[in-house]
mmCIF file of the N, C-alpha and C atoms, coordinates in Angstrom:
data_MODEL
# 
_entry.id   MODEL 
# 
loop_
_atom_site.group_PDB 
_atom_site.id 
_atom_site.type_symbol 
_atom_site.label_atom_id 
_atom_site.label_alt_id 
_atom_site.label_comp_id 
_atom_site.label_asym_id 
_atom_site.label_entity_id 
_atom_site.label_seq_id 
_atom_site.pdbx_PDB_ins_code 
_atom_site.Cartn_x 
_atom_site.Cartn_y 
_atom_site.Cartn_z 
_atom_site.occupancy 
_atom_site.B_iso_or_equiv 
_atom_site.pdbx_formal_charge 
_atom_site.auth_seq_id 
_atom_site.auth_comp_id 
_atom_site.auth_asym_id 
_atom_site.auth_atom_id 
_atom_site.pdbx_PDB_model_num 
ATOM 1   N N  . UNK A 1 1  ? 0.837   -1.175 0.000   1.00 0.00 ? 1  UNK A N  1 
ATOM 2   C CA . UNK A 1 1  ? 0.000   0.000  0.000   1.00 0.00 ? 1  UNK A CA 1 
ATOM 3   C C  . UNK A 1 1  ? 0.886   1.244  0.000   1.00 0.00 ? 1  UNK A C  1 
ATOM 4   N N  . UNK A 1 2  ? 0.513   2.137  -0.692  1.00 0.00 ? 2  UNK A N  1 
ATOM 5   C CA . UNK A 1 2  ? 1.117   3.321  -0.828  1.00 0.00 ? 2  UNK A CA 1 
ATOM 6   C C  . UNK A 1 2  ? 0.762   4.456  -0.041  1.00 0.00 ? 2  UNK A C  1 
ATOM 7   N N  . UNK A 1 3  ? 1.622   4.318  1.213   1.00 0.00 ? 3  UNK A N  1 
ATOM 8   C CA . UNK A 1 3  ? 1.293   5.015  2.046   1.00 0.00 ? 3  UNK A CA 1 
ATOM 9   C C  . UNK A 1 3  ? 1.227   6.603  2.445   1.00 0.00 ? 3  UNK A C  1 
ATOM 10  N N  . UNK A 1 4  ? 1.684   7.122  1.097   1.00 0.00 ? 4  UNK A N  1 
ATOM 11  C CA . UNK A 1 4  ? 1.310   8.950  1.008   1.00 0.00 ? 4  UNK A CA 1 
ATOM 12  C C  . UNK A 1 4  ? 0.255   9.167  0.200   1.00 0.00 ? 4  UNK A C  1 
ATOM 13  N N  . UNK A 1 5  ? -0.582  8.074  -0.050  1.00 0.00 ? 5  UNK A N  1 
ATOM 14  C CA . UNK A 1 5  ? -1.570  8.272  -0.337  1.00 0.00 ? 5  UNK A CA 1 
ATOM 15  C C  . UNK A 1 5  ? -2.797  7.335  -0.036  1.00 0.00 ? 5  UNK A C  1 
ATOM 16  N N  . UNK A 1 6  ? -2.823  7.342  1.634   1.00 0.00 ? 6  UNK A N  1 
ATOM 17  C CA . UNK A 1 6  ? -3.873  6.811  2.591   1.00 0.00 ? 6  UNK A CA 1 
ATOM 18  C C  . UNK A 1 6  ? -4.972  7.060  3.149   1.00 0.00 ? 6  UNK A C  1 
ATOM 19  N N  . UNK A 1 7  ? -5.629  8.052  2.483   1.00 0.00 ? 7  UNK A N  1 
ATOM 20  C CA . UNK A 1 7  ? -6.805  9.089  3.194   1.00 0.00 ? 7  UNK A CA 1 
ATOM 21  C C  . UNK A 1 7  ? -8.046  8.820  2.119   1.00 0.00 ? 7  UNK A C  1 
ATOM 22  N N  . UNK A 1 8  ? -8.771  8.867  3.063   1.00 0.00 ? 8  UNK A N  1 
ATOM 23  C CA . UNK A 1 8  ? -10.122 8.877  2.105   1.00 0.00 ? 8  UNK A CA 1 
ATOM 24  C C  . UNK A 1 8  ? -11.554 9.925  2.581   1.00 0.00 ? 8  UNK A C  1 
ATOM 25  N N  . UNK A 1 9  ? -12.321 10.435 1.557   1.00 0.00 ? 9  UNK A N  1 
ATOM 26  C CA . UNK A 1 9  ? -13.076 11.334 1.937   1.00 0.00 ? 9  UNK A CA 1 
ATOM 27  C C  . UNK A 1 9  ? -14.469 11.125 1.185   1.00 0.00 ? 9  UNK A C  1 
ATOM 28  N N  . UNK A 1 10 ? -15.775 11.009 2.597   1.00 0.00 ? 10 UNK A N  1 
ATOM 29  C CA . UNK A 1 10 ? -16.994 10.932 1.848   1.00 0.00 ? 10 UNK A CA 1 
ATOM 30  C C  . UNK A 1 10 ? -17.622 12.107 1.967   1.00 0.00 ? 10 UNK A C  1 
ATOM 31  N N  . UNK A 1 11 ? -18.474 11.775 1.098   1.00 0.00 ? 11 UNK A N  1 
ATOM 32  C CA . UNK A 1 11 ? -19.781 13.071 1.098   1.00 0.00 ? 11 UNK A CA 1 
ATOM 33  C C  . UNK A 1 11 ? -20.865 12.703 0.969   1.00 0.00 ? 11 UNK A C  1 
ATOM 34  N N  . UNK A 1 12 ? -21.942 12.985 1.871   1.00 0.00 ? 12 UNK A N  1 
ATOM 35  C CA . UNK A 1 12 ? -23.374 12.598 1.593   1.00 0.00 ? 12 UNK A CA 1 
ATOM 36  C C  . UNK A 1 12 ? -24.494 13.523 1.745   1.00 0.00 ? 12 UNK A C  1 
ATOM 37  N N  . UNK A 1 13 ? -24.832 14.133 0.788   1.00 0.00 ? 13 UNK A N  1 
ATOM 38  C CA . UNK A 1 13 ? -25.435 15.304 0.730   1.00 0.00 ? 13 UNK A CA 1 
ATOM 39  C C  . UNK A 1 13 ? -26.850 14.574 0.644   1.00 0.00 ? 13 UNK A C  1 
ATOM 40  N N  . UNK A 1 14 ? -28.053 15.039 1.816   1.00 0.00 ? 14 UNK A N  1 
ATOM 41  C CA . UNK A 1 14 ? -29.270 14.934 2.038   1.00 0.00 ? 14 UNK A CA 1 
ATOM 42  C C  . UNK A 1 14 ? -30.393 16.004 1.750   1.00 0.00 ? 14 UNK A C  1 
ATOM 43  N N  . UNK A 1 15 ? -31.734 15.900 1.972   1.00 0.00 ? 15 UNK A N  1 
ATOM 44  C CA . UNK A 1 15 ? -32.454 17.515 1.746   1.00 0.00 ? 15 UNK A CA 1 
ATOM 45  C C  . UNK A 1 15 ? -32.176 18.776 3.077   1.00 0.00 ? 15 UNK A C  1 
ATOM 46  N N  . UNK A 1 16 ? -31.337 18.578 4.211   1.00 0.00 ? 16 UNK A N  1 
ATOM 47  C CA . UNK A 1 16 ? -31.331 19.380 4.992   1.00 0.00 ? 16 UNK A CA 1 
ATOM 48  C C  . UNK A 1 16 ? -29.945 19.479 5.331   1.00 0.00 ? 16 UNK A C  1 
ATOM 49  N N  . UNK A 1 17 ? -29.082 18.602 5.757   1.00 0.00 ? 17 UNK A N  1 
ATOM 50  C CA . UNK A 1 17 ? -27.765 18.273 5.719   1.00 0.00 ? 17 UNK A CA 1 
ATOM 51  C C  . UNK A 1 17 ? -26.655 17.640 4.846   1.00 0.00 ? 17 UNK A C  1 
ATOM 52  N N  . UNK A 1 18 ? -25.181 18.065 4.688   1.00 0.00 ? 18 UNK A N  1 
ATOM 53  C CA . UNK A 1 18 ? -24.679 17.721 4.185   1.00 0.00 ? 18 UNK A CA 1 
ATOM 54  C C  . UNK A 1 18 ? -23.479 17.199 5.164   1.00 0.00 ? 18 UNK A C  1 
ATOM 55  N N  . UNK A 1 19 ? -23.276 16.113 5.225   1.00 0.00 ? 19 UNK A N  1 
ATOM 56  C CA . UNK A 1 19 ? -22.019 15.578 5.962   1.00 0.00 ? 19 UNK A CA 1 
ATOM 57  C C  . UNK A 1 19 ? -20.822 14.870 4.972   1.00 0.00 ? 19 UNK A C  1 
ATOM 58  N N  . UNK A 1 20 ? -19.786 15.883 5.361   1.00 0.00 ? 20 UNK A N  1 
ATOM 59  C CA . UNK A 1 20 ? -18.363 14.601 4.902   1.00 0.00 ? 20 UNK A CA 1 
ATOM 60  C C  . UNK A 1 20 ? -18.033 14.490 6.475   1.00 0.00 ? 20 UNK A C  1 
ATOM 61  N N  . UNK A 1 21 ? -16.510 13.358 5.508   1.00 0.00 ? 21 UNK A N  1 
ATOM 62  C CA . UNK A 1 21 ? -15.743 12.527 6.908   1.00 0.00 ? 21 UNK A CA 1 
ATOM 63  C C  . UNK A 1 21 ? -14.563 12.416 6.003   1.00 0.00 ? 21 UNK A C  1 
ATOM 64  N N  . UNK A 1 22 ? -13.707 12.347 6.972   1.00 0.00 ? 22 UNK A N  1 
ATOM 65  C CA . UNK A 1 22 ? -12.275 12.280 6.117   1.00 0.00 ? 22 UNK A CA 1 
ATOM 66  C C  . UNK A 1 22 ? -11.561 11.139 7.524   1.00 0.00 ? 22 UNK A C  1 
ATOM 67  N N  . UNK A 1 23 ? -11.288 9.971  6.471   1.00 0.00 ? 23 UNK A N  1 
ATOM 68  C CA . UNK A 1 23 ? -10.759 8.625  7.250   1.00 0.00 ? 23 UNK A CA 1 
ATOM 69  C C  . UNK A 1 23 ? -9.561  8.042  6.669   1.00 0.00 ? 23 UNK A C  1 
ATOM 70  N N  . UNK A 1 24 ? -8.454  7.238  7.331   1.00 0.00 ? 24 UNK A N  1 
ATOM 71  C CA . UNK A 1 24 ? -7.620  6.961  6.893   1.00 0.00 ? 24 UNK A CA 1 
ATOM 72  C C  . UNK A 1 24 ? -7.686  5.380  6.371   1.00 0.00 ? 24 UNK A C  1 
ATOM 73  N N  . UNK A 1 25 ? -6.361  4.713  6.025   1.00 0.00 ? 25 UNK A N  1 
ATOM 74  C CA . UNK A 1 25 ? -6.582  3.638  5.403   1.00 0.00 ? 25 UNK A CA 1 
ATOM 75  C C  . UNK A 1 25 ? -7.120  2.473  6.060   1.00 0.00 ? 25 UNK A C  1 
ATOM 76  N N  . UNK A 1 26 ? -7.148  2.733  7.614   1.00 0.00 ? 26 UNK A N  1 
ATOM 77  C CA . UNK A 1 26 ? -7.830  2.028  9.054   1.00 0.00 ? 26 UNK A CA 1 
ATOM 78  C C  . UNK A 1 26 ? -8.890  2.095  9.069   1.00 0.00 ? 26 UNK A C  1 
ATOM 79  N N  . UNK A 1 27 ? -9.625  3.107  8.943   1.00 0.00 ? 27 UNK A N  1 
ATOM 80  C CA . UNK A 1 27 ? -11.028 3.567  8.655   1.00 0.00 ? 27 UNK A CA 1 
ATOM 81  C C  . UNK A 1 27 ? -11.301 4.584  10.387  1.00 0.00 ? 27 UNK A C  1 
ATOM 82  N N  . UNK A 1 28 ? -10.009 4.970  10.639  1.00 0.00 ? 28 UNK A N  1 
ATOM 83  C CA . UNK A 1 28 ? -10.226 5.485  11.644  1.00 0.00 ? 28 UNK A CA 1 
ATOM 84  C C  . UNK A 1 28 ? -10.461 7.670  11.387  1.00 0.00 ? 28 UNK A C  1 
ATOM 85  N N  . UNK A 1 29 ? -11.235 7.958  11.742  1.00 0.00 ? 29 UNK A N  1 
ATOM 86  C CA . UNK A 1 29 ? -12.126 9.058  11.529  1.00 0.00 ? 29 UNK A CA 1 
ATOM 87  C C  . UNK A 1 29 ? -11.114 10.143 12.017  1.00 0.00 ? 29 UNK A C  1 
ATOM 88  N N  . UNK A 1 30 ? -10.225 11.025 10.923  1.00 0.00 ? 30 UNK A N  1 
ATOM 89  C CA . UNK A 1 30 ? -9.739  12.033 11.110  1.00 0.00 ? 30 UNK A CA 1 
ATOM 90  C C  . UNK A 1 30 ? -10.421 13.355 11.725  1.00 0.00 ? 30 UNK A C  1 
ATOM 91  N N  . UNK A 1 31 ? -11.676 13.259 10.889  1.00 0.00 ? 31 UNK A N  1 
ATOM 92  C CA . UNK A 1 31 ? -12.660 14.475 10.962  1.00 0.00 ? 31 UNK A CA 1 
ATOM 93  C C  . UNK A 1 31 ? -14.208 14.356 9.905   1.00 0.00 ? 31 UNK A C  1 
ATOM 94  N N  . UNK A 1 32 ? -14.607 15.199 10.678  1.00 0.00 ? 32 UNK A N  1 
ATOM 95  C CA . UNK A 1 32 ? -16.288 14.974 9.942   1.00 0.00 ? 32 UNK A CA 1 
ATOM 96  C C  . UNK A 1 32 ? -16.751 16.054 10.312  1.00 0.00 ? 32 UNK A C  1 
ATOM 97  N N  . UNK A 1 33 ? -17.955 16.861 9.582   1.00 0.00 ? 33 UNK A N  1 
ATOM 98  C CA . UNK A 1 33 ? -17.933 17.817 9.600   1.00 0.00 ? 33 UNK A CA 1 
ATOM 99  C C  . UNK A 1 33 ? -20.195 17.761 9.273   1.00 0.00 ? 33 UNK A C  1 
ATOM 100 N N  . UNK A 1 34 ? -20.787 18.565 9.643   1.00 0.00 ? 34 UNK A N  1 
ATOM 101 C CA . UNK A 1 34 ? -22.112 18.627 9.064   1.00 0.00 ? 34 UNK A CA 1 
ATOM 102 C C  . UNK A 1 34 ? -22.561 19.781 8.642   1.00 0.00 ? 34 UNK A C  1 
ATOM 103 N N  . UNK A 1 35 ? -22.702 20.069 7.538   1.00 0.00 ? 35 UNK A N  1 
ATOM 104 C CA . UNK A 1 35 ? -23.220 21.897 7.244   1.00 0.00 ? 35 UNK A CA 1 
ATOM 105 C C  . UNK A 1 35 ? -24.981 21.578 6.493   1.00 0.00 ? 35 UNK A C  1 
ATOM 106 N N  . UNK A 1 36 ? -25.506 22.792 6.338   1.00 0.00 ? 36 UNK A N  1 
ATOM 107 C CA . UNK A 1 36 ? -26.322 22.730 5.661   1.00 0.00 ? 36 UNK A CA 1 
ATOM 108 C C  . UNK A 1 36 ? -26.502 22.549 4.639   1.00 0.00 ? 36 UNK A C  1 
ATOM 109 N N  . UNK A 1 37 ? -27.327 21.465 3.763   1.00 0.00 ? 37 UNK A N  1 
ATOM 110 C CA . UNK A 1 37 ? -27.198 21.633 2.784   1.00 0.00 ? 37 UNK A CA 1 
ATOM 111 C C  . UNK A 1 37 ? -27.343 22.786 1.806   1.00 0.00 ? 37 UNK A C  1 
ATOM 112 N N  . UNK A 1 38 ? -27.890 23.278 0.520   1.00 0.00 ? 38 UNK A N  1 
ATOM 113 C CA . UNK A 1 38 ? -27.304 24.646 -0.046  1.00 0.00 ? 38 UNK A CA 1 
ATOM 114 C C  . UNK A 1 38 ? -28.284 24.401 -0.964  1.00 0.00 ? 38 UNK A C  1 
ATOM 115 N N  . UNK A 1 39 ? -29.322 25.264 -2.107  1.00 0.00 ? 39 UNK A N  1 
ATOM 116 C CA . UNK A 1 39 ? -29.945 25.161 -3.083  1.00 0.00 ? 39 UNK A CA 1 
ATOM 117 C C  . UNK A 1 39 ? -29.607 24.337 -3.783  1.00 0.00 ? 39 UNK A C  1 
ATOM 118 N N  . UNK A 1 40 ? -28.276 24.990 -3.973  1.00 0.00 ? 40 UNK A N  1 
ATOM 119 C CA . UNK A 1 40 ? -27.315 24.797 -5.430  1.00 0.00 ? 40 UNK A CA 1 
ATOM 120 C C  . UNK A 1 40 ? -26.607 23.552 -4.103  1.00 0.00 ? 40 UNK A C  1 
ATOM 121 N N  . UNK A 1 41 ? -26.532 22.333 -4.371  1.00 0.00 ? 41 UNK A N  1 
ATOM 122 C CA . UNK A 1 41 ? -26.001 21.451 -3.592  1.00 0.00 ? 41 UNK A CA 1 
ATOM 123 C C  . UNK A 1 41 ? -24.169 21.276 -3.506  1.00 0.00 ? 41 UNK A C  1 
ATOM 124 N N  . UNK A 1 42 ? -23.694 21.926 -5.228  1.00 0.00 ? 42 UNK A N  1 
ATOM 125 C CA . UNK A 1 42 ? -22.342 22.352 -5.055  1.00 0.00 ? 42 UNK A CA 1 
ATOM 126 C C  . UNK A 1 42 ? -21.758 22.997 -3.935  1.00 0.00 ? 42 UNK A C  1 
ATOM 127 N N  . UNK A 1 43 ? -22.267 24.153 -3.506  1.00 0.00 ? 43 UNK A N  1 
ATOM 128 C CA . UNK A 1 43 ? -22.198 24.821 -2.119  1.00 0.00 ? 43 UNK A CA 1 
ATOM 129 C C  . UNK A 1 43 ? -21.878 24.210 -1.426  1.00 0.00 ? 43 UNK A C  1 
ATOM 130 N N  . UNK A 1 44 ? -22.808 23.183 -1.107  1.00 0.00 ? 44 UNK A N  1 
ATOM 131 C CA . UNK A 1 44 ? -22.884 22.918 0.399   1.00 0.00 ? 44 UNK A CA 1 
ATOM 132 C C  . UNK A 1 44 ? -21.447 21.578 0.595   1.00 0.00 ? 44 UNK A C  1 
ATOM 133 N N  . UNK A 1 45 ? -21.527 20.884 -0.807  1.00 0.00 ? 45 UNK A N  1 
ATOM 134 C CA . UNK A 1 45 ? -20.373 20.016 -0.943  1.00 0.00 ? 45 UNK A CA 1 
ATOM 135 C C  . UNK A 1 45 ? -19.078 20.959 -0.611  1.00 0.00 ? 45 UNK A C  1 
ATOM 136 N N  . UNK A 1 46 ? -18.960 21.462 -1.442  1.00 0.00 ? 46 UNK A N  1 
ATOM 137 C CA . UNK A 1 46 ? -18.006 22.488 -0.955  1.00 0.00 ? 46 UNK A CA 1 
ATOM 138 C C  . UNK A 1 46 ? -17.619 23.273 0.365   1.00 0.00 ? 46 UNK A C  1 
ATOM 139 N N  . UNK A 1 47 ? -18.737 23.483 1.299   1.00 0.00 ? 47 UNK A N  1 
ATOM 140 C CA . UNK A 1 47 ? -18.335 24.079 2.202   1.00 0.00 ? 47 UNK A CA 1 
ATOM 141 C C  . UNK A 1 47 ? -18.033 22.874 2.922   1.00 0.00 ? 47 UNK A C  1 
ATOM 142 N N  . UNK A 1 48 ? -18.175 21.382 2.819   1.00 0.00 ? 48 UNK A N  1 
ATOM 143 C CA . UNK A 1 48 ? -18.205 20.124 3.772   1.00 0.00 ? 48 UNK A CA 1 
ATOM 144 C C  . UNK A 1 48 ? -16.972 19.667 3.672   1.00 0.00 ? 48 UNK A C  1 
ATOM 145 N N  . UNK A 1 49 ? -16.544 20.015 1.997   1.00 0.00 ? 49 UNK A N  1 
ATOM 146 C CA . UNK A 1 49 ? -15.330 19.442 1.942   1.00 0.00 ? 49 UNK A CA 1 
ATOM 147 C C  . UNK A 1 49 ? -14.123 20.537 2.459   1.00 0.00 ? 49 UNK A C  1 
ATOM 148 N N  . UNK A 1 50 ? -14.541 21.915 2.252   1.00 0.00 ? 50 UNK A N  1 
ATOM 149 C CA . UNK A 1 50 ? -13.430 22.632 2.763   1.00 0.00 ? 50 UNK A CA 1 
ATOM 150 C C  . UNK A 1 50 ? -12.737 22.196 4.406   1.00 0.00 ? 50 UNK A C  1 
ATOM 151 N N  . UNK A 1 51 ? -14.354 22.143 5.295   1.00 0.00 ? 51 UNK A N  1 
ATOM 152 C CA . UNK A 1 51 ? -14.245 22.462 6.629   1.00 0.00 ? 51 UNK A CA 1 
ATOM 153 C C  . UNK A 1 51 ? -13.900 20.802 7.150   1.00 0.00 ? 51 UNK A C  1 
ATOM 154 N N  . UNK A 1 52 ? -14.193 19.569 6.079   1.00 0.00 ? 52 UNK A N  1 
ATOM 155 C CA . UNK A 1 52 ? -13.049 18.360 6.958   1.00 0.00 ? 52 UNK A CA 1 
ATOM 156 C C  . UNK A 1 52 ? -11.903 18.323 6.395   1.00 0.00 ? 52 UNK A C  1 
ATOM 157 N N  . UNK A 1 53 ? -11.919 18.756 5.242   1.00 0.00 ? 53 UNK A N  1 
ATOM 158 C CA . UNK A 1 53 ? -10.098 19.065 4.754   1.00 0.00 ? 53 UNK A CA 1 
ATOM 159 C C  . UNK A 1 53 ? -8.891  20.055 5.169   1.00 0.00 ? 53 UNK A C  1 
ATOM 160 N N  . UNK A 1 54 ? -9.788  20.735 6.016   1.00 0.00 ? 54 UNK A N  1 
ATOM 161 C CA . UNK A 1 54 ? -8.847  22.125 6.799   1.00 0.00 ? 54 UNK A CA 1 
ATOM 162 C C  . UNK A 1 54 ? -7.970  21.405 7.524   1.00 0.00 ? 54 UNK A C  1 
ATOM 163 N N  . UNK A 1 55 ? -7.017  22.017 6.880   1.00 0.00 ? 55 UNK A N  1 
ATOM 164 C CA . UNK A 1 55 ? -5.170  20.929 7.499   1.00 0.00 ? 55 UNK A CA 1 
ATOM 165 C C  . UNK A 1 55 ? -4.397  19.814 7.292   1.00 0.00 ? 55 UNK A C  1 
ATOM 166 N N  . UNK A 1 56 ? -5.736  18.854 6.083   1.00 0.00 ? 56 UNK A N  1 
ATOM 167 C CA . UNK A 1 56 ? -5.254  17.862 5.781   1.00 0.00 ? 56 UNK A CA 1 
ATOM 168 C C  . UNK A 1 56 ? -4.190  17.848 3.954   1.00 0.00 ? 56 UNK A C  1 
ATOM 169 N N  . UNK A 1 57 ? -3.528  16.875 4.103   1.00 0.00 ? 57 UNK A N  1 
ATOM 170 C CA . UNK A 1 57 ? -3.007  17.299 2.812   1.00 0.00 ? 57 UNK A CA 1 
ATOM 171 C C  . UNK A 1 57 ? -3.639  16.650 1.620   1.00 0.00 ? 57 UNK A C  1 
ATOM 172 N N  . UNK A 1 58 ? -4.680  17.522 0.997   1.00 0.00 ? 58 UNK A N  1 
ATOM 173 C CA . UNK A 1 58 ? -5.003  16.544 0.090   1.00 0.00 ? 58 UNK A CA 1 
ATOM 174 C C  . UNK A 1 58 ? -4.528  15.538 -1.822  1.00 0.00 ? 58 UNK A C  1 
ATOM 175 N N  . UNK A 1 59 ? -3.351  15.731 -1.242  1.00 0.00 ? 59 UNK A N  1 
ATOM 176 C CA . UNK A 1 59 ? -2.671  15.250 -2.713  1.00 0.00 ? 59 UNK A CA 1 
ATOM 177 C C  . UNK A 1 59 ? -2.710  13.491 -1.853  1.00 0.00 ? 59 UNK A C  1 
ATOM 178 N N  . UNK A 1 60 ? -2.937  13.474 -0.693  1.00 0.00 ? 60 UNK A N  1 
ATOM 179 C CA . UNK A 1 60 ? -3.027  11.981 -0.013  1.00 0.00 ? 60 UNK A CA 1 
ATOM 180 C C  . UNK A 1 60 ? -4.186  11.307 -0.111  1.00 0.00 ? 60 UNK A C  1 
ATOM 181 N N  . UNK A 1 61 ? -5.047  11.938 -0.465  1.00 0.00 ? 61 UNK A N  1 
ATOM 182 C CA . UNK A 1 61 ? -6.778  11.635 -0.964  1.00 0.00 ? 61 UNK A CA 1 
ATOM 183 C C  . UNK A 1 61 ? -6.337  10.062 -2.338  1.00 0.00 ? 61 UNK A C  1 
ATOM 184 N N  . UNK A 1 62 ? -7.002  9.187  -1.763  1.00 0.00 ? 62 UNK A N  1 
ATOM 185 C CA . UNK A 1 62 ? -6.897  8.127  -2.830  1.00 0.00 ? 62 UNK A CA 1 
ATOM 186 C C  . UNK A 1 62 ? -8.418  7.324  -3.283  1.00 0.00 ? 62 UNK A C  1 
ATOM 187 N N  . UNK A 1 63 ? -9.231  7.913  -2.294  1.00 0.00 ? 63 UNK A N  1 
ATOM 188 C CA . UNK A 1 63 ? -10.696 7.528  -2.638  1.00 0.00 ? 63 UNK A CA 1 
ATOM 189 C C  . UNK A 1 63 ? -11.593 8.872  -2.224  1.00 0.00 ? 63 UNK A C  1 
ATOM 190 N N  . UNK A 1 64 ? -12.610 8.805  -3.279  1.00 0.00 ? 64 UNK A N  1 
ATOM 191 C CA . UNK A 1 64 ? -13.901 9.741  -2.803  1.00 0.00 ? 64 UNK A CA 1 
ATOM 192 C C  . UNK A 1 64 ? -14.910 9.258  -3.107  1.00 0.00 ? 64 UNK A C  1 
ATOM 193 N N  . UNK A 1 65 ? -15.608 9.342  -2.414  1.00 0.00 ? 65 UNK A N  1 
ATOM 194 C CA . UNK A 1 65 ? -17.184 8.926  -2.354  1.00 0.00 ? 65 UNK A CA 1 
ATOM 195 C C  . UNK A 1 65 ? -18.611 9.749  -2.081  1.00 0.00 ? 65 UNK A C  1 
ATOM 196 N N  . UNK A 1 66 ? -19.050 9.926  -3.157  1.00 0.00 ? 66 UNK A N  1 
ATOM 197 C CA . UNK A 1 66 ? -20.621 10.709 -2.772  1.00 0.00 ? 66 UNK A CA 1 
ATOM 198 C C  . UNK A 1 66 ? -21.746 9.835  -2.702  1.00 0.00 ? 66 UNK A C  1 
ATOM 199 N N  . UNK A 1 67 ? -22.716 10.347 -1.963  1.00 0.00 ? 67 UNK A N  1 
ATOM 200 C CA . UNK A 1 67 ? -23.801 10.083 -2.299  1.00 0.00 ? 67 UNK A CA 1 
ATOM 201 C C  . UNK A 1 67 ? -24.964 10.821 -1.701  1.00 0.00 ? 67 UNK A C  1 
ATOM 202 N N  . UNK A 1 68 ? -26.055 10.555 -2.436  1.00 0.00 ? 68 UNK A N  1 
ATOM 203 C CA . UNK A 1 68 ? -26.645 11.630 -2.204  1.00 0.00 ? 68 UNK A CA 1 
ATOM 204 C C  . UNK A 1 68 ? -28.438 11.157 -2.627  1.00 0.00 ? 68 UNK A C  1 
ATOM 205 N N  . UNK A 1 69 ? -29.478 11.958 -2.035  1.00 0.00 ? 69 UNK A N  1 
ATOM 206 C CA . UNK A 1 69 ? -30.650 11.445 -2.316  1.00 0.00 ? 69 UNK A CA 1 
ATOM 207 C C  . UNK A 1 69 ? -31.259 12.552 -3.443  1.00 0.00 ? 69 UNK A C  1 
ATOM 208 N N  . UNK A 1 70 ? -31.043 13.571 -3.882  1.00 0.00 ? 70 UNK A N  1 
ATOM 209 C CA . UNK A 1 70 ? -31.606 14.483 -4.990  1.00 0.00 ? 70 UNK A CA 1 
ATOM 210 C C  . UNK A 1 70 ? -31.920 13.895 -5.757  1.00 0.00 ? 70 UNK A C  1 
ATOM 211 N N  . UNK A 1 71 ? -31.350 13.097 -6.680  1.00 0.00 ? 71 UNK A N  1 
ATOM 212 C CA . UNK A 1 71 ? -31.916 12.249 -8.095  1.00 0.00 ? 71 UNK A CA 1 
ATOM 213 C C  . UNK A 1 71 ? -33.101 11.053 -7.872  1.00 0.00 ? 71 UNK A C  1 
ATOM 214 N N  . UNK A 1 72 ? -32.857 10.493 -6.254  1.00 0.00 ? 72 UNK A N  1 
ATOM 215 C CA . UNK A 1 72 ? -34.103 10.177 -5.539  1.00 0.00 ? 72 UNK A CA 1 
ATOM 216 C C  . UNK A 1 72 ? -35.227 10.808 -5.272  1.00 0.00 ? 72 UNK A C  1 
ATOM 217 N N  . UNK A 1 73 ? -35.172 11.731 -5.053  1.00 0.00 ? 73 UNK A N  1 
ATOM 218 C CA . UNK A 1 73 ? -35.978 12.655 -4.477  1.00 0.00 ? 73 UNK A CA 1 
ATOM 219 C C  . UNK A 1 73 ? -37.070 13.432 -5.898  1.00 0.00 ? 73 UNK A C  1 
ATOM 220 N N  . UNK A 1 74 ? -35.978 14.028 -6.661  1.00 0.00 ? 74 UNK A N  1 
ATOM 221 C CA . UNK A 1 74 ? -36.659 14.970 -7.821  1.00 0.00 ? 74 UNK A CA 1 
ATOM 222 C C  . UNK A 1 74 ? -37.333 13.930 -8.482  1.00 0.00 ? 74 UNK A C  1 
ATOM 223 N N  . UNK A 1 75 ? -37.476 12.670 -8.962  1.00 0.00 ? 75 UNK A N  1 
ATOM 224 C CA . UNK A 1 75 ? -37.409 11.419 -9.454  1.00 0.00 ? 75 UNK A CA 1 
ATOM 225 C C  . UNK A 1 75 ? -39.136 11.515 -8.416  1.00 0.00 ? 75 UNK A C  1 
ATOM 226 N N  . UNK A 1 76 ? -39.047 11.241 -7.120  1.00 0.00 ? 76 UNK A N  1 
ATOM 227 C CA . UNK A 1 76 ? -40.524 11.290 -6.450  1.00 0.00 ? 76 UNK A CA 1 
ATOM 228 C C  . UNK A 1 76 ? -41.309 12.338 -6.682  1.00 0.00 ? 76 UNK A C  1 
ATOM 229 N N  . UNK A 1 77 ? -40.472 13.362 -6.638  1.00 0.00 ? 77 UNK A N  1 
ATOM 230 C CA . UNK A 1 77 ? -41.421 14.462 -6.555  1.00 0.00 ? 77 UNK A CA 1 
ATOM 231 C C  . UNK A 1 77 ? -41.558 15.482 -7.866  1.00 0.00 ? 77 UNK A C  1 
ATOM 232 N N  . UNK A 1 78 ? -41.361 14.629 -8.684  1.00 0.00 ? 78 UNK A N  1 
ATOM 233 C CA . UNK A 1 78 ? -41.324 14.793 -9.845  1.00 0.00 ? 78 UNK A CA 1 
ATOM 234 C C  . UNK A 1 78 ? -41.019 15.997 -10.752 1.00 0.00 ? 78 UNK A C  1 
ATOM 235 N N  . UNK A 1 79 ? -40.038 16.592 -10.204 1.00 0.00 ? 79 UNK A N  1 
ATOM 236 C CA . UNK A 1 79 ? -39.164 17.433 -10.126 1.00 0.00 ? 79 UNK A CA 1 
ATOM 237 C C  . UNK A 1 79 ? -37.802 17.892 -11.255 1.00 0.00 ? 79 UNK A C  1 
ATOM 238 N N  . UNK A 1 80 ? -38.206 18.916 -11.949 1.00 0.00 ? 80 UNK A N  1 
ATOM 239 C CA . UNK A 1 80 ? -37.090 18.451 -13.713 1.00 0.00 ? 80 UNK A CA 1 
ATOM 240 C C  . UNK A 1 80 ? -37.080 17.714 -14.245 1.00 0.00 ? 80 UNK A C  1 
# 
C-alpha cells in the first residue's frame, strides 16, 4: 500500500444536511464535519469538503465517495 496516499473522503449530501468525513486507510475518523445543505447542492459540498479538509493534505486523498438522495428525491417528486 502506498502510504502517502492513505486518506479517504466521503460526502453525503441529504435535503437538509450535508455531511463529509475524512478517514484513513484504518477507517479510523480524522474528521467529519455537518453543514447545511445549499440550493445549489455544489455549495454545500463544498463548504463540507473545505471544513473536513482544513489541514489535511489533500494530494493523499486516494478515494472519494458521494452520495446523495436528490436524483431520488426529484425522481418522487417529480421534479425536472
Amino acid at each position: 500500500m502506498n502510504q502517502t496516499r492513505d486518506l479517504r473522503v466521503g460526502v453525503d449530501v441529504g435535503g437538509t444536511n450535508t455531511d463529509a468525513v475524512l478517514v484513513d486507510s484504518a477507517g479510523a475518523v480524522l474528521a467529519s464535519v455537518k453543514v447545511a445543505t445549499t440550493p445549489d447542492p455544489i455549495d454545500g459540498i463544498r463548504a463540507a469538503l473545505d471544513a473536513v479538509l482544513k489541514g489535511a493534505d489533500p494530494t493523499r486523498i486516494s478515494k472519494a465517495m458521494l452520495g446523495t438522495t436528490h436524483p431520488a428525491n426529484a425522481i418522487i417528486q417529480r421534479i425536472g
